[in-house]
C-alpha positions in Angstrom: -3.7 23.1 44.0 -5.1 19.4 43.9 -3.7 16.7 43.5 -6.2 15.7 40.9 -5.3 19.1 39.1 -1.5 18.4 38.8 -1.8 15.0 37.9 -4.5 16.4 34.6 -1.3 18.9 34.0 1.0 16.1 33.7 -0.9 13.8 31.6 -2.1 17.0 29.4 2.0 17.7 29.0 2.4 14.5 28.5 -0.2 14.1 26.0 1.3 17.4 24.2 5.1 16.2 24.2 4.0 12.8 22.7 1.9 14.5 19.7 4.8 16.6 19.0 7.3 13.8 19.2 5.0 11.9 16.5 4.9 14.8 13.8 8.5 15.3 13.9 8.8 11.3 13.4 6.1 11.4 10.9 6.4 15.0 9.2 9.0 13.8 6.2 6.2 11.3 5.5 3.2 13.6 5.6 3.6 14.8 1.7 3.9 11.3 0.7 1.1 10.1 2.1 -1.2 13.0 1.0 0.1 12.4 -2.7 -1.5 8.8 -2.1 -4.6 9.8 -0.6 -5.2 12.1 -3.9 -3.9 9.1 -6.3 -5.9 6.7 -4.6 -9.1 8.7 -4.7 -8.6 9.4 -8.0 -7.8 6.2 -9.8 -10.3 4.1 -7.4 -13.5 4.4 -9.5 -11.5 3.6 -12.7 -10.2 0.6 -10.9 -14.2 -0.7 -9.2 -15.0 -0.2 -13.2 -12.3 -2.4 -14.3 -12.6 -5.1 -11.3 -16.5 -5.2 -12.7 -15.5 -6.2 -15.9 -13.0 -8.6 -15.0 -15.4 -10.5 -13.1 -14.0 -9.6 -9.3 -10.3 -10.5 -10.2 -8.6 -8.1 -8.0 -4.8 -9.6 -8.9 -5.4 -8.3 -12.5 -7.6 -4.8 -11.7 -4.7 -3.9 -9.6 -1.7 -5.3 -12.1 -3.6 -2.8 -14.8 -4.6 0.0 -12.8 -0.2 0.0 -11.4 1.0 0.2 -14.9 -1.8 3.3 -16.0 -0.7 5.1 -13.6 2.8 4.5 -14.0 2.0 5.7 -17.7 -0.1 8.6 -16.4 1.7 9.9 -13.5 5.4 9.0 -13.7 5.9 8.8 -17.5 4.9 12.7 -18.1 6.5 13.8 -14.6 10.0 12.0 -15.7 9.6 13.8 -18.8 9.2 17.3 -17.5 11.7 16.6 -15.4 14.1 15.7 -18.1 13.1 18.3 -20.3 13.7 20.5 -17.0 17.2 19.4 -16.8 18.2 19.7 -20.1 16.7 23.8 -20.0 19.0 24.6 -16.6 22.4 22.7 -18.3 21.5 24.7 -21.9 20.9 28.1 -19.2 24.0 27.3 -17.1 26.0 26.9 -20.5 24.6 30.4 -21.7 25.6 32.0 -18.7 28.6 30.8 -18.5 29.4 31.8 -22.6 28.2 35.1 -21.8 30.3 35.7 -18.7 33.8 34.9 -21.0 32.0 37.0 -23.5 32.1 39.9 -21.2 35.5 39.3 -20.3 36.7 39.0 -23.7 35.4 42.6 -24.4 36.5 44.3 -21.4 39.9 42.5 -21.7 39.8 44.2 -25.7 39.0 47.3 -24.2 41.7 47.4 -21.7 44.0 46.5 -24.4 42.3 49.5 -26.8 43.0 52.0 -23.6 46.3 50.8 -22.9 47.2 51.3 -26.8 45.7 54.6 -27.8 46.9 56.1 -24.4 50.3 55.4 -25.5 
């Protein structure tokens, strides 16, 4: 082999271990980031609109267009997820009634087989 071909295979491993080194930093990010891209693309003509209007003053467009989508995005989601919560403690509770239910009755009848066998 040449030496031009083992030094390709080096930088091509190289190359390789270095992408792979920069996902694994970058991979708890990744969901993140898309959730921006697809907020940003969204909200970016209602925010050109609104810049328009207010005559090119950026400071205020943006001020605005961070508390809508606070009130669009976060106020519903902490909702739901509130609304979430309070569903599993009520199903946790339920299941937990039901379970000393069940005891109860096979603890009755233990006590109904113990008394009429004797």
């Amino acid at each position: 082999m040449k030496r031009e071909h083992i030094f390709f295979i080096f930088v091509l491993f190289f190359t390789f271990s270095c992408f792979i080194c920069f996902y694994r930093v970058l991979s708890p990010f990744l969901e993140p980031i898309l959730w921006a891209i697809v907020a940003a693309i969204t909200f970016y003509p209602a925010f050109t609109r609104l810049q328009e209007r207010l005559k090119k003053k950026t400071v205020f467009s943006a001020l605005f267009m961070t508390a809508l989508v606070v009130l669009v995005i976060f106020v519903p989601l902490s909702l739901l997820v509130a609304s979430l919560a309070h569903e599993a403690v009520g199903a946790y509770h339920s299941v937990g009634e039901n379970d000393r239910n069940r005891r109860i009755n096979a603890y009755i009848e233990e006590m109904r087989a113990i008394l009429w066998s004797t």
